[in-house]
C-alpha positions in Angstrom: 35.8 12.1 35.7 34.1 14.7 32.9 31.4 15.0 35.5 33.5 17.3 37.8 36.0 18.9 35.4 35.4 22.1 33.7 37.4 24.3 31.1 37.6 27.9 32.4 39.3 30.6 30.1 42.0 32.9 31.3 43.3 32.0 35.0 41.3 29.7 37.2 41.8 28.5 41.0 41.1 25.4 42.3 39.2 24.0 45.3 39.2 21.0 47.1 38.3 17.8 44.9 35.2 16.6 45.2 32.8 13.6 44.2 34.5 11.7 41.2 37.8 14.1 41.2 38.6 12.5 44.3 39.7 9.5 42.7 43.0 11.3 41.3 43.2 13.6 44.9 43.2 10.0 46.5 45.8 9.4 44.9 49.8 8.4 46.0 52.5 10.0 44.7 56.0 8.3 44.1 59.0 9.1 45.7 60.7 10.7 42.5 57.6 12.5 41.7 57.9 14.3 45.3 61.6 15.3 44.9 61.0 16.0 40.8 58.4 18.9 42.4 60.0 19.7 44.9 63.1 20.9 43.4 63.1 24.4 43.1 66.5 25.5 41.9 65.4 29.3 41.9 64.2 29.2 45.6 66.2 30.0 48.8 64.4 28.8 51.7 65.0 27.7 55.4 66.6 23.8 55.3 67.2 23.3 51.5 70.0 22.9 50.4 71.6 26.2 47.9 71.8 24.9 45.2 69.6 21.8 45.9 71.0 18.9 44.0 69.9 17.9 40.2 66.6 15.4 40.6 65.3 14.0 37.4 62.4 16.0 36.0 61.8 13.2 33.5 59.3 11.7 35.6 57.0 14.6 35.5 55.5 14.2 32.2 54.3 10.4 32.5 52.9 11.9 35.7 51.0 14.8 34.2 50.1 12.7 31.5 48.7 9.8 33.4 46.3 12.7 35.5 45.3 14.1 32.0 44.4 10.5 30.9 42.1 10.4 33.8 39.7 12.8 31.7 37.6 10.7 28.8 37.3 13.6 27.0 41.3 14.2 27.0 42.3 13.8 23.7 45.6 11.1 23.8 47.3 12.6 21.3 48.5 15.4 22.7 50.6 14.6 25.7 53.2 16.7 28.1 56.5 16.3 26.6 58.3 18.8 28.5 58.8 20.4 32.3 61.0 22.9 33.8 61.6 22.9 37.7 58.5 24.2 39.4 57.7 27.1 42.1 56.6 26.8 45.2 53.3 28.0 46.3 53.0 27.0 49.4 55.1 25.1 51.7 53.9 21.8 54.1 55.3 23.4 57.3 54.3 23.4 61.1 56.3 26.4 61.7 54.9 28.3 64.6 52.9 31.2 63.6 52.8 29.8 59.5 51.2 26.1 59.7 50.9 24.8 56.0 48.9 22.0 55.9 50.3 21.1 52.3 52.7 22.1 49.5 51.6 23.4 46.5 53.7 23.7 43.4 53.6 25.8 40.1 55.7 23.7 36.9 55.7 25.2 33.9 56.0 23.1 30.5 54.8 22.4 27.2 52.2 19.7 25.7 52.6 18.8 22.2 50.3 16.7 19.7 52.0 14.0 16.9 50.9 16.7 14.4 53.8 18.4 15.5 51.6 21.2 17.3 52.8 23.0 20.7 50.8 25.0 23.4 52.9 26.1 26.7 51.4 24.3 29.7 51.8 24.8 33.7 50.3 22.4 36.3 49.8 23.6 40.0 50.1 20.5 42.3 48.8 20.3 45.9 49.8 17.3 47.7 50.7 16.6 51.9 52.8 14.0 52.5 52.6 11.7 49.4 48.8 12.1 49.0 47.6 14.0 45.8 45.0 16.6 47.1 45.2 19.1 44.1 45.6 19.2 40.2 45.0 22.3 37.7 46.7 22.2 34.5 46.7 25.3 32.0 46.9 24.6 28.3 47.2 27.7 26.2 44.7 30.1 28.0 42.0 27.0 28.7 42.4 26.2 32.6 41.3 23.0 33.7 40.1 22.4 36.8 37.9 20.6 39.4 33.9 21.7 39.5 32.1 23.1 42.3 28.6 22.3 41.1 27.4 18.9 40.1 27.6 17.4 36.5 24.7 19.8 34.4 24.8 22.6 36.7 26.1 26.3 36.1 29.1 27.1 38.0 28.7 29.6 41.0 29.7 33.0 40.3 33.0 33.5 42.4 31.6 36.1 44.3 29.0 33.7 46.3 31.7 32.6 48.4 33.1 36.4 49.2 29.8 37.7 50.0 28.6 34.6 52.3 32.0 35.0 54.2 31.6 39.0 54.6 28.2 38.3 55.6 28.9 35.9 57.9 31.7 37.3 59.4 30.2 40.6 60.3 26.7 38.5 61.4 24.4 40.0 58.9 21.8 37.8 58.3 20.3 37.7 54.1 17.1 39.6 56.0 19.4 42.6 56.7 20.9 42.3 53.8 18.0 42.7 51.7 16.0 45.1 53.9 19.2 47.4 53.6 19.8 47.1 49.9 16.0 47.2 49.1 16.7 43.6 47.1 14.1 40.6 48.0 15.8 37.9 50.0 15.8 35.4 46.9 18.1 38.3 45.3 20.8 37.7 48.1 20.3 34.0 48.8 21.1 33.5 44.9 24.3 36.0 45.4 25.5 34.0 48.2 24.2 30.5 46.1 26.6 32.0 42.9 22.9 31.3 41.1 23.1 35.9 40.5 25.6 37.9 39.3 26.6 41.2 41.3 26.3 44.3 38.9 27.6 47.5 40.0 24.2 49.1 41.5 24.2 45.9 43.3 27.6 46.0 44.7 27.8 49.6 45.5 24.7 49.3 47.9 26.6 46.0 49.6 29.6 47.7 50.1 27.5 50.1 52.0 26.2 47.6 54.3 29.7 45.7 54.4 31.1 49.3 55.3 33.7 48.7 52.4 34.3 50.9 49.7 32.6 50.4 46.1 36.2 50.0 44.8 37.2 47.0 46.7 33.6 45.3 46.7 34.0 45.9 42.4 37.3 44.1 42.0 36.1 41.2 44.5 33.1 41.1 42.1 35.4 41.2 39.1 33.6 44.5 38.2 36.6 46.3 38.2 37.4 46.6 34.6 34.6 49.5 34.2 32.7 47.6 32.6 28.7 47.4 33.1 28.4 44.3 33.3 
């Protein structure tokens, strides 16, 4: 499992599971898990009941705990000792117009150590049907989350996958690309690869090609802090 798990500071997102993660993905969930995250007392939405009855949230922490166990490198003492009802994400729905193909679930709670130590924690949960598909916990400000590159390997800059879709969308080809940001086409195959990160020069000459404006290709690029960087 420590081969495709990393720690990310500040927020994170998740992607689909891949390689050895799929092992928890794969995994069933119980009926009384279901209804514990799916109780969402602070939600009005089309064909729940208002207020939904009480479920017991109880069984969330030997649930979170058993995922976190999944990682060798977890350390057992600490353990989730407390949930409060989560927040939808996303809703499972074939609604015409909205199709969901899951639910995804915020829950907010705390992990604690014997020591007598606290830190606030908050899983997000993506699961269709009863079939896991999804797991990020944050502990503290350390996120952790599936990889996206193999065990040893840098993680792609976030950008990559922006840029390739832009690119893609509007059918310019990494030739153009370079040819119109006077970059060699190893520059923008290791943009697109998340192997190069964008810095501002770089992005305001794409956001010229992509007819965007330097602003919006700055935040996508997490530039927009002013830094130089």
């Amino acid at each position: 499992m420590a081969e495709n798990v990393r720690l990310v500071k500040g927020d994170g997102s998740v992607d689909r599971w891949d390689s050895v993660a799929m092992e928890i993905a794969n995994s069933t969930l119980t009926v009384d898990v279901i209804a514990a995250l799916t109780y969402w007392p602070d939600v009005i939405w089309g064909g729940q009941k208002n207020p939904p009855d009480p479920v017991d949230l109880t069984v969330l922490p030997p649930f979170f705990n058993e995922v976190l166990q999944e990682l060798p490198w977890w350390n057992r003492d600490w353990k989730v000792s407390q949930v409060e009802p989560g927040l939808p994400l996303e809703i499972e729905s074939d609604h015409h117009g909205h199709p969901s193909r899951f639910t995804e679930v915020s829950v907010p709670g705390t992990v604690g150590s014997s020591g007598g130590e606290s830190l606030p924690f908050v899983a997000k949960v993506g699961f269709a049907g009863d079939q896991l598909i999804r797991f990020q916990a944050k502990i503290g400000d350390v996120v952790l989350a599936p990889a996206l590159a193999p065990a040893g390997r840098l993680e792609p800059h976030p950008f990559a996958r922006v840029l390739t879709g832009l690119m893609d969308l509007r059918g310019i080809p990494v030739k153009a690309m370079a040819r119109d940001t006077a970059r060699s086409m190893s520059t923008i195959h290791m943009l697109r690869s998340g192997r190069h990160n964008p810095d501002p020069l770089l992005t305001q000459e794409i956001a010229k090609v992509l007819c965007m404006s330097e602003a919006d290709i700055r935040v996508i690029a997490g530039l927009d802090d002013g830094s130089t960087r």
